[in-house]
N, C-alpha and C positions, 0 to 999 in steps of 0.2 A: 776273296777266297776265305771260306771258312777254315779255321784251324784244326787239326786232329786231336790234338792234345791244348789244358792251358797250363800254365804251369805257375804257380805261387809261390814265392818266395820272400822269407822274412828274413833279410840279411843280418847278421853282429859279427862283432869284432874278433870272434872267433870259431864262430860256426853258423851256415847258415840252415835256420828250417823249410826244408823243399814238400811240397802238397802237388800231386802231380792229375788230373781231371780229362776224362773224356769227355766230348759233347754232349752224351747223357748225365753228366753229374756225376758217373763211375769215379771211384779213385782208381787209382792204378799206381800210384807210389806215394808215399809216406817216410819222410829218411830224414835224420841230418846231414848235412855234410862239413866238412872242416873245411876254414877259410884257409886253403892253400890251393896252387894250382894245381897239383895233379889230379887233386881230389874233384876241383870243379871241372877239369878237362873229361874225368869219368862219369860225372856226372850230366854234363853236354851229351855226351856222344850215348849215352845210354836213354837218353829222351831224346836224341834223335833218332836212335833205332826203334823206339816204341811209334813216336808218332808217323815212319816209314820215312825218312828224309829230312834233310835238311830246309828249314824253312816252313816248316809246316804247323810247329808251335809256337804256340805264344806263350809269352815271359812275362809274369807282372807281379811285380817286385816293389816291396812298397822301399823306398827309398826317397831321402830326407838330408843326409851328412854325406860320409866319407865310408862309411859301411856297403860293403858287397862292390868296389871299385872294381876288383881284381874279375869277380865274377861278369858284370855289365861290361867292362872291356872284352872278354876273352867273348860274350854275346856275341856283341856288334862286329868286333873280328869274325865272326861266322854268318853275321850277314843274317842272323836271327831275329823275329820279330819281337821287342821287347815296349814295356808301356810301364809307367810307374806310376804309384799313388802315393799322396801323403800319410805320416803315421795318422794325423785327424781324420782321414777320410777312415784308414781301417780302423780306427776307433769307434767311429761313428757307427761301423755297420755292425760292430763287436754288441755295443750297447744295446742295436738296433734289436739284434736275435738277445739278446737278456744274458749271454755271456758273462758268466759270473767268473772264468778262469781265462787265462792270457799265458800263453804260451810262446814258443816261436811257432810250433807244431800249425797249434789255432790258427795265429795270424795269417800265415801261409796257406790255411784252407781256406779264409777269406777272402784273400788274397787272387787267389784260383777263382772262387765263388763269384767274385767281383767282376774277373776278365769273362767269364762266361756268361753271366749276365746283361754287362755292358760294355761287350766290344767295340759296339760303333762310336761312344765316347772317352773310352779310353784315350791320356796324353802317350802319343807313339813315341820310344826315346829313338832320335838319330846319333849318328857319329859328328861329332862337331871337331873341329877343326884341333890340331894339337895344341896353339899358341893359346886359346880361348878356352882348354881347358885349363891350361896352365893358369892364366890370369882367375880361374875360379878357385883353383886349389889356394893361392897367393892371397884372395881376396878372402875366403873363411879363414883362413890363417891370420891375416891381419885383424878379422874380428874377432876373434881368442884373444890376441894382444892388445886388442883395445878393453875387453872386459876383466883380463887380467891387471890392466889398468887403475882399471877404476876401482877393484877391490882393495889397489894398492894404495889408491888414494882414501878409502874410506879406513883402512887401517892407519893411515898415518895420522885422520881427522882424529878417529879413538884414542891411541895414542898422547896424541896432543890433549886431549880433552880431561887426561886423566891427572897429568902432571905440569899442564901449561896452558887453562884456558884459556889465559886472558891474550895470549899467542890468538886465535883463534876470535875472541871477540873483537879485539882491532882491525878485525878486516881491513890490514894492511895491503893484500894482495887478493885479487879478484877467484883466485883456483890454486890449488894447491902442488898442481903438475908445472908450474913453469918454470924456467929455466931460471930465474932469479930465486922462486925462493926456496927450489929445490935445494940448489948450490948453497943458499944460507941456512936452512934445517941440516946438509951433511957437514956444511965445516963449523957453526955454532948453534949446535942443538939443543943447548939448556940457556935459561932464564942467566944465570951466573958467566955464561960464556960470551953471554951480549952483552950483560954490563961490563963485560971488560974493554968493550970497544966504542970510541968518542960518535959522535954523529955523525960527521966528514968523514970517520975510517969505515961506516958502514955505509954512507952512500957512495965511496968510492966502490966500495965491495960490487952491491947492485949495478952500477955501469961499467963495471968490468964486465957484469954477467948482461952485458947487453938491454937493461931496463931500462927505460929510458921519459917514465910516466912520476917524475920530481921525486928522484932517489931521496934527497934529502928530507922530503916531509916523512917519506915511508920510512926512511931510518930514525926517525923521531919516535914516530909510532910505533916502533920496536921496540925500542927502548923505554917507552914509557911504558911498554905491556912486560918488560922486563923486570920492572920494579917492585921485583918481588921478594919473599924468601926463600932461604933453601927447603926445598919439596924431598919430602920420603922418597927413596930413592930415584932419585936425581940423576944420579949418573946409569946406572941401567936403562933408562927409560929415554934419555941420551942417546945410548947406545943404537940403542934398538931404531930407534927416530932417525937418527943418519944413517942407519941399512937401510931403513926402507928408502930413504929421500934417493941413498946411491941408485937403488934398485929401480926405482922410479925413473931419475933421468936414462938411464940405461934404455928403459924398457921406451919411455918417447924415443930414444933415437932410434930403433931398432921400426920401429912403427912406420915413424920423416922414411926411413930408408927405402921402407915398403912401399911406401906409397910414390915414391918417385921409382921404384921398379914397374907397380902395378900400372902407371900412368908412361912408362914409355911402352909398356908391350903393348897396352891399350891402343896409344894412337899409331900403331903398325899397323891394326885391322883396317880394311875398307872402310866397316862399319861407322868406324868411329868418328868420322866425319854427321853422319845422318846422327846418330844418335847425341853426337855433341849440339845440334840444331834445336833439336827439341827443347821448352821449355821448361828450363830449372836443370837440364841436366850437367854436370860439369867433369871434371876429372876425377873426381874421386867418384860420382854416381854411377856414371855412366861405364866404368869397367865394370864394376856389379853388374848393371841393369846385361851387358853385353852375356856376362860369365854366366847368371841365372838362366840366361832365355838361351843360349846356346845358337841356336837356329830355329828361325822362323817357321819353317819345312814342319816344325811342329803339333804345328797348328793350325785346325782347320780354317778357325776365322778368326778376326781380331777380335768380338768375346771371348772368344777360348783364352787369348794371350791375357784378358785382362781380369778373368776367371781367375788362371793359373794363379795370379799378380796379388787376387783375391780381392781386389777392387771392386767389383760385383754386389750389388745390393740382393741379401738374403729377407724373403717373403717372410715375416712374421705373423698369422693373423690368427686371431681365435675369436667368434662370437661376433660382438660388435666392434670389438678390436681390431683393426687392419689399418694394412699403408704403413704397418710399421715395418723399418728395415736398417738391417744392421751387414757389417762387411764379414762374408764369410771366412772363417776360420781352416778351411780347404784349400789351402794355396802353399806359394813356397813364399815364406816368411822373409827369406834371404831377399828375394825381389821387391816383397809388399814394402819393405824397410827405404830400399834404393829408390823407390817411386813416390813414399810416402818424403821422403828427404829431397828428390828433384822437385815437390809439388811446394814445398815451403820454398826452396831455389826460387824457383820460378813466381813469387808473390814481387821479386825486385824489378818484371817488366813491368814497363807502365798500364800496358792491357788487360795482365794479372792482376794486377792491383784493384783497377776500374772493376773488372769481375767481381773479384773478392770482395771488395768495398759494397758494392751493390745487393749483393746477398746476405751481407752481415746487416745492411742498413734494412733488408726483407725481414730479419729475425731468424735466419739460418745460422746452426753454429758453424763454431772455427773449423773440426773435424768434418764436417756434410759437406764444408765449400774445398777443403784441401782433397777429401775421395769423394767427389760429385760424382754419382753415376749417371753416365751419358746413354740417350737412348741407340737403338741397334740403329746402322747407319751399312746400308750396300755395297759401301764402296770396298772393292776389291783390298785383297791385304800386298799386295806388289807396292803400293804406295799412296800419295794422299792424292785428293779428286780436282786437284788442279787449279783450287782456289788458295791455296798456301803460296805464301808468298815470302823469299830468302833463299835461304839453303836448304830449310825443311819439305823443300817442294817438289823434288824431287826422290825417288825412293825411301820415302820417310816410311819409319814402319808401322802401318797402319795400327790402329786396334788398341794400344794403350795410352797413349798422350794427342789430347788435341790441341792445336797451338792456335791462337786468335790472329785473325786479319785486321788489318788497320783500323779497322772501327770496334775492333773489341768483340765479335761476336766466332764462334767456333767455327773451320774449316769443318769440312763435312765430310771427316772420315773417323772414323768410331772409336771411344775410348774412353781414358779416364782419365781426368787432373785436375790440380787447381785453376788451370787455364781453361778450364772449359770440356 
């Protein structure tokens, strides 16, 4: 059925830009609206009275984060046809027309522009299950927390660097986030605070905090990067060093927590059995890979899914230049990340390995043999073609991972990985 209306939408955090398109190109609305519900319920119901009924418009919404939720839920509650793009795709087509201004207005007329030009390949969004959106909202939550991390680790490294390299040059401890020497930056954080402690009192310290890798040589090595003099301000920079250190253990545990939340609602799903099959994927991949991909229903064929994934080799060729290809940037990155990490997983089977090994010995690099794009392959996306052999052999889901049979060579249902 062709739609009467499409309808564009550039969602934010506090209003979104709606571009509203007849099949001839017509506009027919032009508006912001404010991200609250009454506003998007008048909104609904006045494109549905334009395009004569319910169901008759299409929604394409470029959506990416956690922006325009309220709006795509109260959609799907209506049973309304909606499709999303990546911000890159409307970027791509921004530059495409020489788009010199960006707007939400713009985005949203592209947006529109998009779905009416390419409906039949538009990605349709469905309603996926409550538990599986939970585990996605849980899942980018925990990746916040992991980068708020990391910043907190590169401020402690500066920190240190300023008033205590030679902390830092003894590479006494492999990272900066662990439990051992977090506990010893928050209770002796300056050079003067360690020389007050014998070598015994500081390797007991360490195996109280559970280290267990010869506390007594690393309490050596502290103390001889301790032997120093007193530093311009010393105690400030102290200070400051054991915030962060608190702040840091804090923010691991809060992380450990998440991730044994994330990993039991995970293995509630059906899914989660087939997708723990697949190679390389494991508990912390595979609630991702689940949360990104939502349902399969999505997709027409297992390219699409591996499009979406962005594993997909993109045609580079100009002149006598060609056969060059690189992985498109059109995809959701949340996934590409979960696939790009189960594909490393999955180098510890021994059939991955023999793959791997073989293509690196051809003079393939690291990156071409971890997203190998695999040629189009017929087999139905309900599951794999019957030569998988395990657990994966069953309703495995076609189209992004192919897992090797006993000799090492791919099952023959379509996809992308380091296995093949």
């Amino acid at each position: 059925m062709t739609e009467s209306l499409i309808v564009g939408i550039d969602p934010g955090r506090y209003g979104h830009g709606v571009v509203v398109l007849r099949p001839d190109g017509e506009e027919a609305l032009r508006e912001r609206v404010a991200n609250e519900a009454a506003a998007i319920e008048v909104l609904v119901d006045r494109v549905v009275e334009l395009a004569g009924g319910p169901g008759r418009a299409l929604w394409v919404i470029e959506a990416d984060g956690g922006d325009g939720a309220v709006l795509i839920g109260e959609l799907l509650a209506r049973d309304e046809l909606v499709a999303t793009l990546t911000p890159t795709e409307v970027a791509v087509r921004r530059k495409g027309r020489r788009q010199i201004h960006k707007s939400d207005l713009i985005d949203a007329e592209l947006c529109a522009r998009i779905g009416r030009e390419e409906q039949a390949t538009l990605r349709r969004l469905v309603a996926v299950p409550e538990a599986v959106a939970e585990v996605r909202v849980l899942a980018r939550y925990q990746e916040g927390l992991i980068r708020d991390r990391t910043r907190l680790i590169n401020r402690l490294r500066f920190l240190l660097s300023q008033y205590w390299p030679e902390f830092l040059a003894a590479r006494a401890f492999a990272a900066l986030d662990g439990d051992a020497v977090t506990a010893l930056l928050a209770e002796l954080p300056t050079p003067s605070a360690v020389r007050s402690k014998t070598p015994l009192e500081l390797a007991r310290f360490l195996a109280a905090q559970r280290y267990r890798r010869r506390p007594l040589e690393r309490a050596e090595q502290i103390l001889a990067a301790a032997q120093v003099g007193t530093r311009p301000q010393e105690a400030v920079y102290g200070r400051l060093v054991a915030e962060v250190a608190h702040e840091l253990r804090a923010l691991k545990l809060r992380i450990e927590a998440l991730d044994v939340e994330i990993r039991d609602r995970f293995l509630l799903q059906p899914e989660a059995p087939i997708i723990l099959s697949l190679p390389g994927m494991s508990h912390r991949t595979g609630p991702r890979f689940l949360a990104e991909v939502g349902a399969l229903a999505r997709f027409g064929s297992p390219d699409a899914l591996a499009a979406y994934a962005g594993l997909t080799p993109t045609l580079w060729q100009s002149g006598r230049s060609s056969g060059t290809h690189f992985l498109s940037r059109r995809c959701n990155l949340h996934l590409r990340q979960a696939c790009w990490s189960a594909a490393l997983g999955s180098l510890k089977t021994p059939a991955s390995r023999r793959f791997y090994d073989r293509k690196r010995s051809e003079g393939k690099s690291h990156a071409s043999r971890i997203t190998r794009p695999s040629s189009p392959s017929p087999a139905p996306s309900s599951g794999c073609s019957g030569r998988c052999s395990g657990p994966a052999r069953c309703s495995a889901p076609s189209g992004l991972w192919k897992p090797l049979d006993k000799d090492g060579h791919p099952c023959r249902w379509s996809g992308v990985g380091a296995a093949g």
